[in-house]
C-alpha positions in Angstrom: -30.6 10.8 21.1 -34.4 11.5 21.4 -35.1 8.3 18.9 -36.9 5.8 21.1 -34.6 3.1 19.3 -31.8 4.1 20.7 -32.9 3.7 24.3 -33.4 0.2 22.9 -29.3 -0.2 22.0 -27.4 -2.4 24.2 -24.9 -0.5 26.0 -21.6 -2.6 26.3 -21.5 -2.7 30.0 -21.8 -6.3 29.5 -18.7 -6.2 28.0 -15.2 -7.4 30.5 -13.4 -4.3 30.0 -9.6 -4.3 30.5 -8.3 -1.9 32.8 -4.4 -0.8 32.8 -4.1 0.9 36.0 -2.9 -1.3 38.8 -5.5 -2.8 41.6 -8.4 -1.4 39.6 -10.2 -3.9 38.0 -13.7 -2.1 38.3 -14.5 0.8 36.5 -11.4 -0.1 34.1 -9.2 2.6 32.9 -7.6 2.0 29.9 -4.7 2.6 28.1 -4.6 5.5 25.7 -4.8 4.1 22.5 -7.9 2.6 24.1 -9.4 5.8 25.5 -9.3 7.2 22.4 -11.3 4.2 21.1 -13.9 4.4 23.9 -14.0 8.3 23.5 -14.7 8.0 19.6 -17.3 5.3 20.3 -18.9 7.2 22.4 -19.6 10.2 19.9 -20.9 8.1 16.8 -23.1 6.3 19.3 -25.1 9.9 19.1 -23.8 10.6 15.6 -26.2 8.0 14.3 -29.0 9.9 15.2 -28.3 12.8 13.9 -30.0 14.0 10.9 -28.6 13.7 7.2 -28.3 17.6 6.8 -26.7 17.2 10.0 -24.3 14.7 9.1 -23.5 16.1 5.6 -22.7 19.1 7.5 -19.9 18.0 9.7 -18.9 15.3 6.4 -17.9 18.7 4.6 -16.1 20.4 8.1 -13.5 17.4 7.8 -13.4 16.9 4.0 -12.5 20.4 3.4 -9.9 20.0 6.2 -8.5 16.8 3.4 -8.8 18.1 0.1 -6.7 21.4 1.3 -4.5 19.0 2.7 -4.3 16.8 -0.8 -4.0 20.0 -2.8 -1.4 21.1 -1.3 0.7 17.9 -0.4 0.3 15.9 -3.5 1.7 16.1 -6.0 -1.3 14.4 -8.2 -3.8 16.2 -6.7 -2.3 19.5 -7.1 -1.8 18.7 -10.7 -4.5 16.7 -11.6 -6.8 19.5 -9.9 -5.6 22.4 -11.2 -8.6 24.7 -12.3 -11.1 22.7 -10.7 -10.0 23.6 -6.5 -9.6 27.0 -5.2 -8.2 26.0 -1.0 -9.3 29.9 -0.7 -12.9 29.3 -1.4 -15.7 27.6 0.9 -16.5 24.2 0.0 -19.5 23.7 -1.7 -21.7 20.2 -3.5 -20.9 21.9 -6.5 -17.2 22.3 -6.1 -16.8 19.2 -4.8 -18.8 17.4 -7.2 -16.3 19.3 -10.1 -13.5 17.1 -8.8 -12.7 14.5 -11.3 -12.6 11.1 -10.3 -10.3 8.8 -9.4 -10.0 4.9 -11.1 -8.5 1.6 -9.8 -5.6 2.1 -12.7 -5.1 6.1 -12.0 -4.4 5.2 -8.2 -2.0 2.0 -9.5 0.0 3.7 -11.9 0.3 7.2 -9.7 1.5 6.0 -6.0 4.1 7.9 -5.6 2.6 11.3 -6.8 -0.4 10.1 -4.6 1.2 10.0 -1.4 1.1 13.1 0.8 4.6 15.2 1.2 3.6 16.1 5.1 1.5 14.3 7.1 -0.1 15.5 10.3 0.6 13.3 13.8 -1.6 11.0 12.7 0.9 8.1 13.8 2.9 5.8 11.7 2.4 5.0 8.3 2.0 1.5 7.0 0.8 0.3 3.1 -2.0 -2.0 2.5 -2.4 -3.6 -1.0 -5.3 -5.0 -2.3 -6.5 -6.3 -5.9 -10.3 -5.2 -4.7 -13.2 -6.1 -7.0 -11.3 -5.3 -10.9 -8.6 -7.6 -10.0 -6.0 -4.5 -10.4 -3.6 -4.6 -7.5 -3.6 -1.2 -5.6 -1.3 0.0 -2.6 -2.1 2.5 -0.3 -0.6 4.3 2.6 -2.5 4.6 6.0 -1.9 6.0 9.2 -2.5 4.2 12.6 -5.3 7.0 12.7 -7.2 5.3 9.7 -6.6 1.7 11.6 -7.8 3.3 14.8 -10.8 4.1 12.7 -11.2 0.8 11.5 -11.2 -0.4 15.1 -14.1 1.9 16.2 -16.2 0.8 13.5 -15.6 -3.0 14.3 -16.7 -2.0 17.6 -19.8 -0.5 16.9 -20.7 -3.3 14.4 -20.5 -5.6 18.0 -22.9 -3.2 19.5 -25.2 -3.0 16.7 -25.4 -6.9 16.3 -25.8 -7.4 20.4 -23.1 -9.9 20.2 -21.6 -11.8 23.1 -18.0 -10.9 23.1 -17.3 -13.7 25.3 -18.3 -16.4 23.2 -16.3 -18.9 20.7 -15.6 -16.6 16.9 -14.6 -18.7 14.3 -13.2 -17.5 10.6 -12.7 -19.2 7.5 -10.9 -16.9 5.2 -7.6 -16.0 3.4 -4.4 -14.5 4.9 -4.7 -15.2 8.6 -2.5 -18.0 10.2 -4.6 -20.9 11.7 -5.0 -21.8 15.1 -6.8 -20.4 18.5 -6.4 -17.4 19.9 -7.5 -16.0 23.2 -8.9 -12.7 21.8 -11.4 -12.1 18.9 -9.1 -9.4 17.2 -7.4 -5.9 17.3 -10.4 -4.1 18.0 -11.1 -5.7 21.2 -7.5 -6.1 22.2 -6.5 -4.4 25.1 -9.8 -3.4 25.6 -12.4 -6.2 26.4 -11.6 -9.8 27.3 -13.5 -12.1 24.8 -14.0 -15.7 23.4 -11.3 -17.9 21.6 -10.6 -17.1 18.1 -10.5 -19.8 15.7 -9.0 -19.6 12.6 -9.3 -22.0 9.2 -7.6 -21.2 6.0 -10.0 -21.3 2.7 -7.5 -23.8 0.6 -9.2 -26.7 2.5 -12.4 -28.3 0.7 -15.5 -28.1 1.8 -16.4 -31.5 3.8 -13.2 -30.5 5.7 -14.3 -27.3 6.6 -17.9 -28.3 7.9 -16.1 -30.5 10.0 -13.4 -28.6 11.6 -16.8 -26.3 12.2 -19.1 -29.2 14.1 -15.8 -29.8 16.2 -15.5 -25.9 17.4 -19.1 -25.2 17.5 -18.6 -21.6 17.3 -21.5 -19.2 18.6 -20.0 -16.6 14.9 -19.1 -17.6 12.1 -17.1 -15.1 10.0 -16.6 -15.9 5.9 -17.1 -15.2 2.3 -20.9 -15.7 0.7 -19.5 -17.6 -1.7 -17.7 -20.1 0.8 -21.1 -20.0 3.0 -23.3 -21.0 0.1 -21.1 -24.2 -0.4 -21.0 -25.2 3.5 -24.5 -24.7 3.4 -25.3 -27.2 0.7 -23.0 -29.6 2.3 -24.8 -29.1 5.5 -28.0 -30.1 4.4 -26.7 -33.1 2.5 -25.1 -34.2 5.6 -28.6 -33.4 7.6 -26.3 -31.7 9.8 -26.6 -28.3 12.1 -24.4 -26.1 13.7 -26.3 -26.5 17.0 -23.9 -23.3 18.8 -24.4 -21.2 15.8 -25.8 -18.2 16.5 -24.9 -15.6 13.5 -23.0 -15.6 10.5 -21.1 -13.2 9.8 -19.6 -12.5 5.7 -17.7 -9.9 3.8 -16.3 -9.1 0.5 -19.0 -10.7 -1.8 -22.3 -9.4 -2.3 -25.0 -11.5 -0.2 -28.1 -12.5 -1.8 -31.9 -12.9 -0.5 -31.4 -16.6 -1.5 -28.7 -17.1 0.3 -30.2 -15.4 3.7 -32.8 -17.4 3.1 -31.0 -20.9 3.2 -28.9 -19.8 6.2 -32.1 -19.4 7.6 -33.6 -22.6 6.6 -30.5 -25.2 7.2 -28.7 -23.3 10.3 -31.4 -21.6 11.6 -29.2 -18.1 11.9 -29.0 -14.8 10.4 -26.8 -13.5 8.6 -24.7 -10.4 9.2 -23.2 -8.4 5.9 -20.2 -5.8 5.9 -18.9 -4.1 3.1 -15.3 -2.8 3.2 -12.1 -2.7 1.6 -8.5 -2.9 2.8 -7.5 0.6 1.0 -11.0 2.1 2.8 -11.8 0.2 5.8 -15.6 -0.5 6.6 -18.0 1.6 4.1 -21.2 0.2 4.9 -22.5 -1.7 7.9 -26.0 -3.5 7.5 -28.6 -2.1 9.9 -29.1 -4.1 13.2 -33.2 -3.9 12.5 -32.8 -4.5 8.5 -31.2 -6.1 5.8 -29.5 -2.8 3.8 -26.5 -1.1 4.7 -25.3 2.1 6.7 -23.0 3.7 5.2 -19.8 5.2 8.0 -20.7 8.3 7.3 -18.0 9.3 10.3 -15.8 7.9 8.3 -16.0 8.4 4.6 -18.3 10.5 2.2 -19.8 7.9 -0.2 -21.6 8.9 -3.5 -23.6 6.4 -5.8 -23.5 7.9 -8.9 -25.1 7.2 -12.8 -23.3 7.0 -16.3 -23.8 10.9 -16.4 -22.1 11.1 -13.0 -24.9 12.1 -11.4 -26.1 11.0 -7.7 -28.8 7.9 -8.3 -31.7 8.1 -7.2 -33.1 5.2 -4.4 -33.9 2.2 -6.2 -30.9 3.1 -9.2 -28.3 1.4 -9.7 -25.1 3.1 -9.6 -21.2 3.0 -9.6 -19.7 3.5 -5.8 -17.5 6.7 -5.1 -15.9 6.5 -1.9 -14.1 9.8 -0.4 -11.6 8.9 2.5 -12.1 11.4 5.5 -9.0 11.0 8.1 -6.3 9.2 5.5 -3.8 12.2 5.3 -0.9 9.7 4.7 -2.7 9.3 1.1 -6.0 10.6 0.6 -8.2 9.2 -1.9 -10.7 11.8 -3.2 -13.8 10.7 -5.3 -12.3 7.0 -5.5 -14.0 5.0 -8.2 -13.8 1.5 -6.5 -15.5 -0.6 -9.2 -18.3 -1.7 -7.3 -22.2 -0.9 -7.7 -24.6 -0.3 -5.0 -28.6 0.8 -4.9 -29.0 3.8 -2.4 -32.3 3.5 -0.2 -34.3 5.7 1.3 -34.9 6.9 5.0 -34.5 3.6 7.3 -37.0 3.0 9.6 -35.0 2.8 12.7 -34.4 6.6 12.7 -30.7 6.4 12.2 -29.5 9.5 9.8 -26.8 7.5 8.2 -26.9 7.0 4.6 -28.7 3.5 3.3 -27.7 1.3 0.5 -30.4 -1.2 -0.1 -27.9 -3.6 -1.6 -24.6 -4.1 -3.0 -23.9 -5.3 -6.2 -20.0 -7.0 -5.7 -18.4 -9.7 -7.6 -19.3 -13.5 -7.0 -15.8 -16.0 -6.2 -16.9 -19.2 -8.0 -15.8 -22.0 -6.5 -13.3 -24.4 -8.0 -14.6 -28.0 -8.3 -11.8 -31.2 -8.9 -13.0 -34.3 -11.2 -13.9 -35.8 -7.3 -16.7 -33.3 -6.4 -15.0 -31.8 -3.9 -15.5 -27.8 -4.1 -12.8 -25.1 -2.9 -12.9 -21.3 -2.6 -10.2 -19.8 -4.6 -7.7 -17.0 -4.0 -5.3 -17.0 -6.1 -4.2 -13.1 -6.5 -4.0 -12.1 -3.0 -1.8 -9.1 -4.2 1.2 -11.6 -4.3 1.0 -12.2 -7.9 2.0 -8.7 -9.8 5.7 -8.9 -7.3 6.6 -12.1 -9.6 6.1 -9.9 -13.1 4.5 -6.8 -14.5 1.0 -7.8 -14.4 -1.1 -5.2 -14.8 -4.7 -7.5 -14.0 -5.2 -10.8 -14.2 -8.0 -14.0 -13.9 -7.6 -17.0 -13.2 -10.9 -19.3 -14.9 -11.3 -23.0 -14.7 -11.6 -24.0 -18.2 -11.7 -28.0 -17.3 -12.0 -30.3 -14.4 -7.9 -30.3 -14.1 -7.1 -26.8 -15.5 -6.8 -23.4 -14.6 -6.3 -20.3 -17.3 -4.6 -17.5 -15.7 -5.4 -14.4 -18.1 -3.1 -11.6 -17.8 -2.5 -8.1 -18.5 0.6 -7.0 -18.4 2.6 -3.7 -18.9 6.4 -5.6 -20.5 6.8 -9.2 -22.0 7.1 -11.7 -18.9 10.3 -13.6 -19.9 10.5 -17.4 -19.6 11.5 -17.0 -15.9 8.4 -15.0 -14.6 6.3 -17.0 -16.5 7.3 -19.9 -14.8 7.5 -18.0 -11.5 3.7 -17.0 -12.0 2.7 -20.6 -12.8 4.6 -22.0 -9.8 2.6 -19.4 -7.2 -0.5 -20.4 -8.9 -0.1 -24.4 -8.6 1.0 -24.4 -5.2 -2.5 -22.8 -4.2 -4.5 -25.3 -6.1 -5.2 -29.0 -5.4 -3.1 -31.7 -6.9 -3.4 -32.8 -10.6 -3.8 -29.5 -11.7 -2.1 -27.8 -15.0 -2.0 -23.9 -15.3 -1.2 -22.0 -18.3 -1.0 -18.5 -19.4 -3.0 -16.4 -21.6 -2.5 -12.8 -22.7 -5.0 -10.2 -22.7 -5.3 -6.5 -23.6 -8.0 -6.1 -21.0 -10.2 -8.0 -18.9 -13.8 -7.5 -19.4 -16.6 -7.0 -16.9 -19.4 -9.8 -16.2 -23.0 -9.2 -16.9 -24.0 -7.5 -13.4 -20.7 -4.9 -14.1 -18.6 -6.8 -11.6 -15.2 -8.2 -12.2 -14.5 -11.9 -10.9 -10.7 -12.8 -10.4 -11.8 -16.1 -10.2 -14.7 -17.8 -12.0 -15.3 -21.2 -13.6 -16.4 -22.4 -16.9 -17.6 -25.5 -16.0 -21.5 -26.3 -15.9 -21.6 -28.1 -12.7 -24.3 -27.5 -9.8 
């Protein structure tokens, strides 16, 4: 912690801890769970700082500790590794770089193989699915280690960002129930007193959102790029700011200079970028001085590798290869998410984590009705492929009333699941809408090497 920038950190004594020992209110004492949390913070508030030899170093302590555990747990691993891992043997680059990888579809169709026999005390075990950026549903098994995790890093994201944790939060997204709550989350549950919550679903247009937004006046604002770009125009049509609006905060879509830009311009904010996954939690975190990434080193080992398989260079652009570090429940070991990222150099404000200069993820159009108005789409949400074996699917708006869903499946849908899949899709789109079904043998790529589950055909600006 010799780095002058780190003297310059806020320290979350601001913070209203929560303390769980009767009549003391000041210092708190917490729980356990949130000890633990507090006690994990407290390390990768130095690991930062430490050097990227230094940090590959203890990366390799821990993943040795997982892929002896993988080997001889799974059943997968054990087989699918035979040859190439020798538990008896140090771990080296070069061993671990002989490891073959692992796709989207491998980790679909081999769940059950995938998941560990034995599983340290790592607490329970739960399943998260997600249809990530190829529009392939996945499930994967976690341990309330890997959400604990998750937790820490939310935490330190706070820190980095200097935000106010009493102030109002406000989300527009998919798959959270609407409404106010008294606390921004699990991460600061138990743990910190904070702002309200506020919470808007995406299946409401545009307009409406903006102006649930200018009645909350939230100081965040947490959502998709996609979704932002749109509130953004309206916004300036309207000649309208978000006077309380101090950050915005978006996820799960690549962010663009542009659109920085025009956050700048109409709301007069930031904007703050995380990259994560549901099946890896957060992998990259962008830099409180910059606009590239960190990646959790602490938590995962990431490679950006080239056609060849080889580790890019900064400034190439290469596929994303993410190495889970405490998921013993199901480990996923050189995980070939689909996305593709530029690695960056040395960042200026001494941290030793690894940069990505910028992530290359998949773009949600926006669906547009014959009246102008403009909604973000998600129609998968892992719900679909529990109706019929769907394999991958997309869903494209081929006219101002029409959606295409374009599926691959594994079996025939009969007559029944075809109407079951139709039926999920129309209840998530706006009135007037048809849907009809087209089959695919495979779903191909746009032009950056992203996968859209979404997109529209329709030539309107």
């Amino acid at each position: 912690m010799e780095n002058n920038e780190a003297k310059k950190l806020p320290h979350p004594l601001h913070w209203a801890f929560q303390s769980n020992l009767p009549a003391m209110a000041w210092p708190a004492i917490p729980d356990g769970n949130v000890a633990n949390m507090l006690a994990l913070l407290h390390q990768l508030e130095s690991s930062q700082w430490l050097s990227p030899p230094a940090l590959r170093q203890h990366q390799y302590r821990q993943l040795e500790l997982v892929l002896r555990h993988a080997f001889a747990s799974s059943p997968y691993y054990r087989q699918r590794w035979a040859g190439n891992f020798d538990p008896s043997l140090p771990l080296t680059p070069q061993r671990f770089a002989a490891l073959p990888l692992l796709s989207r579809r491998e980790l679909q169709a081999n769940f059950d193989d995938l998941k560990c026999r034995t599983i340290p005390p790592h607490g329970n075990v739960g399943e998260a699915t997600t249809t990530g950026s190829t529009g392939t549903p996945v499930r994967v098994l976690k341990t309330e280690l890997c959400l604990l995790l998750w937790d820490v890093f939310t935490l330190r994201d706070e820190i980095w960002q200097r935000r106010d944790l009493g102030a109002k939060l406000a989300m527009i997204r998919h798959g959270m129930p609407e409404g106010e709550f008294p606390n921004w989350g699990r991460a600061t549950t138990g743990l910190a007193a904070t702002g309200p919550l506020v919470v808007l679903g995406i299946e409401h247009d545009v307009e409406s959102q903006l102006a649930w937004l200018q009645r909350q006046q939230p100081a965040y604002l947490m959502t998709h790029p996609s979704l932002l770009a749109e509130l953004l125009k309206q916004s300036s049509r309207q000649g309208t700011r978000l006077e309380s609006l101090r950050e915005v905060r978006t996820f799960g879509e690549p962010v663009t200079a542009v659109l920085r830009a025009q956050c700048t311009e109409v709301w007069g904010v930031p904007i703050t970028d995380a990259y994560s996954s549901n099946e890896l939690g957060y992998i990259a975190l962008q830099c409180p001085g910059h606009e590239h990434y960190h990646v959790q080193a602490e938590g995962l080992l990431v490679e950006v590798l080239d056609d060849q398989g080889n580790a890019c260079k900064p400034g190439d652009l290469g596929r994303v290869v993410v190495t889970t570090l405490h998921n013993f429940a199901m480990p996923l070991v050189r995980y070939d998410i689909g996305d593709y990222a530029e690695p960056g150099g040395p960042c200026p404000c001494g941290r030793g984590l690894p940069v990505l200069r910028r992530i290359v993820g998949r773009t949600r159009n926006m669906l547009v009705t014959a009246e102008g108005k403009r909604f973000w789409i998600g129609l998968g949400s892992g719900t679909i492929p529990q109706l019929a074996p769907i394999v991958q699917y997309q869903f494209v708006q081929t006219q101002l009333d029409h959606v295409e869903a374009r599926l691959v499946v594994s079996a025939p849908l009969t007559a029944a699941q075809e109407q079951a899949v139709r039926a999920r899709v129309m209840v998530q789109l706006p009135a007037g809408f048809s849907v009809s079904l087209a089959y695919c043998d495979a779903i191909p790529r746009g032009v950056t090497g992203k996968f859209e589950d979404f997109l529209s055909e329709l030539a309107i600006s």
